[in-house]
C-alpha positions as CSV (number, residue, x, y, z in Angstrom):
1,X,21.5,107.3,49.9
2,X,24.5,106.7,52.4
3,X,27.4,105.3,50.7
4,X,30.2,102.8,52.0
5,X,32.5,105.5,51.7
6,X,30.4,107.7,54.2
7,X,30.3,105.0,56.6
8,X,34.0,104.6,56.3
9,X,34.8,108.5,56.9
10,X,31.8,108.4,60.2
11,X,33.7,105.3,61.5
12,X,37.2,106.6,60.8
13,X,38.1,103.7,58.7
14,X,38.7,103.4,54.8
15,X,36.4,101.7,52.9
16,X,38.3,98.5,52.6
17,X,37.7,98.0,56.7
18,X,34.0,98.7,56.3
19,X,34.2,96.4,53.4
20,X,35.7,93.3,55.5
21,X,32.9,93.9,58.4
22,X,30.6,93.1,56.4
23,X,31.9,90.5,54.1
24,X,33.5,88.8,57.2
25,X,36.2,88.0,55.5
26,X,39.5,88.9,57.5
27,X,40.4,89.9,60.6
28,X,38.9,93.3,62.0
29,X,39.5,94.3,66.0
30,X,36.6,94.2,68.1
31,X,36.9,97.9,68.6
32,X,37.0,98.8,65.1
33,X,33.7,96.2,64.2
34,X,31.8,98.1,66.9
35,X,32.8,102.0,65.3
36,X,31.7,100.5,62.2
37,X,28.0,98.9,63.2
38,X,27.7,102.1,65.1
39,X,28.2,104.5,62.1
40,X,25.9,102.1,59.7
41,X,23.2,102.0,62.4
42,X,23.5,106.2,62.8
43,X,23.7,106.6,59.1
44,X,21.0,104.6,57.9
45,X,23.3,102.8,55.1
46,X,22.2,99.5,54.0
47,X,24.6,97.3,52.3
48,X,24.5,96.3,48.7
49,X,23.0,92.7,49.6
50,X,24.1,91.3,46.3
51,X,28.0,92.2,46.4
52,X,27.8,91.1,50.0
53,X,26.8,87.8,49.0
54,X,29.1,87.3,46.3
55,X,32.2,87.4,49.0
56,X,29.9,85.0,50.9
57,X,29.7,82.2,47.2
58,X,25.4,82.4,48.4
59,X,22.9,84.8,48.0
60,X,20.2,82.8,50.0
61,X,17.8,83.3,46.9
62,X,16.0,80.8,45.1
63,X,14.8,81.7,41.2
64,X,11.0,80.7,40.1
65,X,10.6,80.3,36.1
66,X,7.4,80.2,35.2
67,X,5.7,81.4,31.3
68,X,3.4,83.7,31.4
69,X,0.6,82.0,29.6
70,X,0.5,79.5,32.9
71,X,-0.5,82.1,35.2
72,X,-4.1,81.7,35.1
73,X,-3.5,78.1,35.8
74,X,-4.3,76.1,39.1
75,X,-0.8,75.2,40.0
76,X,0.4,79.1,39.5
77,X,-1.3,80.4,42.8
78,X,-0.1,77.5,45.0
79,X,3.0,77.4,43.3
80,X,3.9,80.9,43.9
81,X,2.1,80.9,47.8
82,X,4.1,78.0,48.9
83,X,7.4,78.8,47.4
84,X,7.3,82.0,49.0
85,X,6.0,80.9,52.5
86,X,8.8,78.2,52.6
87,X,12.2,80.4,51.1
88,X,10.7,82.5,53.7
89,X,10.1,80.0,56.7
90,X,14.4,79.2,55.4
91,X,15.6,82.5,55.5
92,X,15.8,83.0,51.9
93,X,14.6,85.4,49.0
94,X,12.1,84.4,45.9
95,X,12.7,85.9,42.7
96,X,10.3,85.5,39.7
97,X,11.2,85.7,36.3
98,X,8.7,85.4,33.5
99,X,9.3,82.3,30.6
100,X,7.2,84.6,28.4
101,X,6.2,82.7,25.1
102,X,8.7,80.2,24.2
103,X,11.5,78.0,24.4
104,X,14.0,80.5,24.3
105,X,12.6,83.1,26.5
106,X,12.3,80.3,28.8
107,X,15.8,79.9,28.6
108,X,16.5,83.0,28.9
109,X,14.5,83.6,31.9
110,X,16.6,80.5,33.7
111,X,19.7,82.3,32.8
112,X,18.6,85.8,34.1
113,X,18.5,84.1,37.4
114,X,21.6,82.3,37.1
115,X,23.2,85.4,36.5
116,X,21.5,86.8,39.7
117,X,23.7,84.2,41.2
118,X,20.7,82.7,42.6
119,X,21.5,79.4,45.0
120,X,18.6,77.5,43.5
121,X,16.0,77.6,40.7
122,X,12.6,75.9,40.3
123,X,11.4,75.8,36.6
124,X,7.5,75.4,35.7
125,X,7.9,75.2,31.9
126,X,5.7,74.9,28.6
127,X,7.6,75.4,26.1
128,X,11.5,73.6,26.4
129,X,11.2,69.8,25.6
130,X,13.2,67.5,28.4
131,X,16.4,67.1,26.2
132,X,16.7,71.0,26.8
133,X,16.1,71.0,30.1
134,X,18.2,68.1,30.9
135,X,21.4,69.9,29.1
136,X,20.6,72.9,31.1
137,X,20.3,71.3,34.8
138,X,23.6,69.3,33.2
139,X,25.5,72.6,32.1
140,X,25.3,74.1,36.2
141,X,26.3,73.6,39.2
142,X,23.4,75.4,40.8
143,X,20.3,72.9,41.4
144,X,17.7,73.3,39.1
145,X,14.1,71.5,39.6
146,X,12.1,70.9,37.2
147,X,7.8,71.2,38.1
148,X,4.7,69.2,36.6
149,X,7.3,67.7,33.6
150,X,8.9,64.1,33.4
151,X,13.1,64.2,33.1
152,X,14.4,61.5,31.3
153,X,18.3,61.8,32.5
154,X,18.1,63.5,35.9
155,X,15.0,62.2,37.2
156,X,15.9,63.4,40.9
157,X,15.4,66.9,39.5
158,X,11.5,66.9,38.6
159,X,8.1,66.5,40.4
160,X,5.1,65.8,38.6
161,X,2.2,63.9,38.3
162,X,1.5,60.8,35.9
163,X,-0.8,63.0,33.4
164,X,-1.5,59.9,31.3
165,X,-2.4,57.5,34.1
166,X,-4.3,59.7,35.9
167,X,-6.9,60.4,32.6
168,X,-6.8,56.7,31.7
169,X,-8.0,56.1,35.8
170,X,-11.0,58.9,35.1
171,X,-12.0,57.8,31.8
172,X,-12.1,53.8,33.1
173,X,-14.6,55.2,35.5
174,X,-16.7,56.3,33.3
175,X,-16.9,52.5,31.2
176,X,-16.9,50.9,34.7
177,X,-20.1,52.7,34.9
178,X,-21.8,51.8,31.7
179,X,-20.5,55.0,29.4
180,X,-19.1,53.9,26.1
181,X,-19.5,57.1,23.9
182,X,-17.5,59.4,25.3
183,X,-16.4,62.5,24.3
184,X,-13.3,65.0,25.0
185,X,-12.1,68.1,25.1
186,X,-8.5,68.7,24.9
187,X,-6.6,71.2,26.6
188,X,-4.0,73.5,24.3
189,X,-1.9,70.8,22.2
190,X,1.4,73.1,23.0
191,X,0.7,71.8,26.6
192,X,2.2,68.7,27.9
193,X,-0.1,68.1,30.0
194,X,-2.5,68.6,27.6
195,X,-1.1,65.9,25.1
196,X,-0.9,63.6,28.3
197,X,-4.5,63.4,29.3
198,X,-5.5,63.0,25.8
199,X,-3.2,60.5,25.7
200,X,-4.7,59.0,28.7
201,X,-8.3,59.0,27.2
202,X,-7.2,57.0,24.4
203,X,-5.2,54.4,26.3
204,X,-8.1,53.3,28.2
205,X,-10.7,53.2,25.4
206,X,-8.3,51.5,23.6
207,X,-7.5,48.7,26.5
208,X,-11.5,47.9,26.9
209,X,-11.9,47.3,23.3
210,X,-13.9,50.8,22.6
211,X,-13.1,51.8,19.2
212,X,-11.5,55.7,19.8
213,X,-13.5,57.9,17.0
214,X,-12.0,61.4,16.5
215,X,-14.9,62.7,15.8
216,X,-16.0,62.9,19.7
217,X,-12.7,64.7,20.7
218,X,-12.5,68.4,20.0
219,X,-9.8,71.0,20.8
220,X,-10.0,73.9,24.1
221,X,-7.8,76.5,25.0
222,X,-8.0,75.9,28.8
223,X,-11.1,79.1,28.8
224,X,-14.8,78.2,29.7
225,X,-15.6,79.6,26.5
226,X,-13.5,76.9,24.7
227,X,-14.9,74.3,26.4
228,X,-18.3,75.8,25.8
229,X,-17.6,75.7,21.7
230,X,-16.3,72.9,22.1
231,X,-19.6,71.0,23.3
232,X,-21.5,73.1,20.4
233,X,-18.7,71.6,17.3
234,X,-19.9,67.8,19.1
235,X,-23.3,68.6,18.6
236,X,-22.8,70.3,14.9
237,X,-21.1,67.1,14.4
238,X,-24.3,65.0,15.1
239,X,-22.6,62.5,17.2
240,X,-24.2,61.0,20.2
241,X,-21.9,61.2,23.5
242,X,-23.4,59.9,27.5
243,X,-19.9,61.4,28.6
244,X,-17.9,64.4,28.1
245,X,-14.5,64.4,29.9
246,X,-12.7,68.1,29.8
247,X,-9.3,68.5,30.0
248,X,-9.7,71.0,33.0
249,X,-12.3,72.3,35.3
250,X,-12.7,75.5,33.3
251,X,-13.8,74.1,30.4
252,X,-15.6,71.5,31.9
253,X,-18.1,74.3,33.5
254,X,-18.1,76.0,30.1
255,X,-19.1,72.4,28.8
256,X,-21.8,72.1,31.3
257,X,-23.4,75.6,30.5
258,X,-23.5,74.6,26.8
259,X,-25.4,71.8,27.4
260,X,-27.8,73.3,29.5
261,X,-28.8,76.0,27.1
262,X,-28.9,73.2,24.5
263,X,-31.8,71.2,26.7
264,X,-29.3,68.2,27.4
265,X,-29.5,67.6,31.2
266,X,-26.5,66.7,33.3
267,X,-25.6,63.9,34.4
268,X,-29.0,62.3,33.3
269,X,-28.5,62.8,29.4
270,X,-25.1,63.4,29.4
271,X,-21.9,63.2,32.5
272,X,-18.9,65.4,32.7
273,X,-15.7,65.3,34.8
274,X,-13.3,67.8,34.4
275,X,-9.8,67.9,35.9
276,X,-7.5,70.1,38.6
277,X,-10.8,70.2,41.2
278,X,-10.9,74.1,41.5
279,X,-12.4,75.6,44.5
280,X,-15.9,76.3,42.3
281,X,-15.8,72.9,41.6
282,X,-18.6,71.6,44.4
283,X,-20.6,74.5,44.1
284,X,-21.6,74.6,40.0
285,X,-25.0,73.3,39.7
286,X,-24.7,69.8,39.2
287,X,-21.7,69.9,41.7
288,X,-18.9,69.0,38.9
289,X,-16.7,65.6,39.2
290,X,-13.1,66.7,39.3
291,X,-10.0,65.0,39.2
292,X,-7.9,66.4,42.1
293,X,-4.3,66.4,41.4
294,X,-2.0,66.8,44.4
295,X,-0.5,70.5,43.6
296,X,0.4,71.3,47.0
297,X,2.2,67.9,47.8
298,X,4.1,68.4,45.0
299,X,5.4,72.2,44.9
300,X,6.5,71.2,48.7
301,X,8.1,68.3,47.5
302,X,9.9,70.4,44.8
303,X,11.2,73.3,47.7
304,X,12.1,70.8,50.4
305,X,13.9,69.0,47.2
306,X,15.5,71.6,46.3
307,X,16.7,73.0,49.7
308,X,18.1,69.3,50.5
309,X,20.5,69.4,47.6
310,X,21.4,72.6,48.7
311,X,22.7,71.5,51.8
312,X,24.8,68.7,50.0
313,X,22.5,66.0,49.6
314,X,21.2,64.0,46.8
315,X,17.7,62.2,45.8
316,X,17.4,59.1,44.2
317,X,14.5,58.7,41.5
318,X,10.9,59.3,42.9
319,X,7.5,57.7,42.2
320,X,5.1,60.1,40.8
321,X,2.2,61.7,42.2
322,X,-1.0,60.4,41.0
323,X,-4.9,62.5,40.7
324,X,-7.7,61.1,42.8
325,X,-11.2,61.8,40.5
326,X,-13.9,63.3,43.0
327,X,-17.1,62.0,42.0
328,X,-19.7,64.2,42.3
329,X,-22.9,65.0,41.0
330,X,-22.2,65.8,37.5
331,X,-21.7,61.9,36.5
332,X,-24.5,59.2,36.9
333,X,-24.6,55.8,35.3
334,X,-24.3,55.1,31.3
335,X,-26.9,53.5,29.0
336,X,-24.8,50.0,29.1
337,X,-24.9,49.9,32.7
């Protein structure tokens, strides 16, 4: 591999000329910049782009944090698709770094990029409540935005969508349409978003005066299997549900096969919406009622965020993004209809 010092010695300049070419710091005859270019172009060398930038205060690099235990998750392949079409479409480079499996690998992770001297970062996180991230976007001058989580202090720096509200909109679908037994099956209670639709779920039993028995509501792991076991524990259980609401698509299908192969028909015995409103989504046999939530708004309203402040400017608080349920033909009309 050529070195700066080679390019210096082909050019017949020291290293500190070669140096200030590139950097463009200082003055450098036109003469002398063209000997240089020439002997970089003839000798192949490329420059180290991350000392280069460091002259320059920018790297033109944005960091994405996200733990590894969201990968398999809908927003992971649009979030990584659209970050890297748009730092691309800007000129600039993604790096990923992996949260791994906890707070402080999280951290870590954000810090790893910080130390990469990255311009920007984006953080999708699972693990580090919003007092920790708050201190962390407060503790550097680089902007940090926050994805799918709530901020309590810097509220310009996240995009998400209203979890809670967007459950309690589903589930008062459901009553509208003459459901009142209704079970659910949580997502991973470590999740946020997890804790937030069940949250939801309660809220709008709760406001039309159905009691909220814990006996329908069962805990998934995000897997179709989990959502498979957890329609076989409601039926150990003995209790009688016309609705099943799963915290995600995934476990919604698993749901769906478990009822089959226990003779209960859906949506004419029993309905079931899931949430996210994956691509399968329309084609499971019934077609499955989804809640759409707006992923690809909101990772576009994160980069062009993001690359805003960059250039000096500065957000005020933003509404949230809100899920749209999909009705389809996995849901049909309750017994107190």
């Amino acid at each position: 591999m050529t070195t700066m010092l080679e390019v210096a010695k082909r050019a017949g300049v020291s290293k500190a000329t070669v140096s200030r070419v590139l950097s463009g710091n200082g003055y450098v005859g036109q003469e002398t910049r063209e000997r240089v270019f020439k002997a970089i172009e003839e000798s192949g060398y490329r420059p180290n782009l991350l000392a280069r930038n460091l002259a320059a205060k920018t790297t033109q690099t944005l960091g994405l944090v996200v733990t590894n235990t969201l990968y398999h998750g809908v927003y992971f392949s649009e979030l990584l698709f659209h970050a890297a079409r748009m730092t691309e479409d800007r000129g600039r480079q993604l790096i990923l770094a992996d949260g791994k499996h906890s707070a402080d690998e999280e951290r870590q992770a954000i810090q790893y990029l910080l130390d990469l001297r990255c311009d920007a970062i984006v953080i999708y996180p699972r693990f580090l409540s919003v007092d920790e991230i708050d201190t962390i976007i407060d503790g550097h001058t680089q902007p940090i935005m926050v994805l799918n989580r709530r901020l309590r202090k810097n509220s310009s720096h996240c995009v998400y969508c209203d979890q809670k509200s967007t459950s309690l909109a589903a589930v008062e679908t459901l009553l509208a349409q003459g459901h009142r037994d209704i079970a659910f099956i949580t997502g991973s209670l470590d999740s946020p978003t997890g804790n937030e639709r069940l949250s939801g779920y309660r809220e709008a039993l709760e406001r039309h005066g159905v009691a909220v028995r814990n006996e329908l509501i069962v805990e998934g792991k995000w897997t179709p299997a989990s959502g498979s076991a957890g329609v076989a524990t409601l039926l150990e259980r003995g209790v009688r549900f016309s609705a099943l609401v799963a915290s995600n698509d995934d476990m919604a299908i698993g749901a769906i096969s478990q009822l089959h192969g226990s003779g209960i028909a859906v949506p004419e015995q029993v309905s079931v919406i899931g949430f996210d409103d994956i691509a399968i989504a329309p084609y499971t046999v019934p077609p499955l009622a989804s809640v759409k939530i707006p992923v690809t708004e909101m990772i576009k309203e994160t980069i062009n965020r993001l690359i805003f402040m960059l250039d000096g400017g500065e957000f005020t608080t933003q509404p949230a993004f809100i899920g749209e349920l999909i009705l389809r033909g996995s849901v049909s009309h309750g017994p107190h209809i």
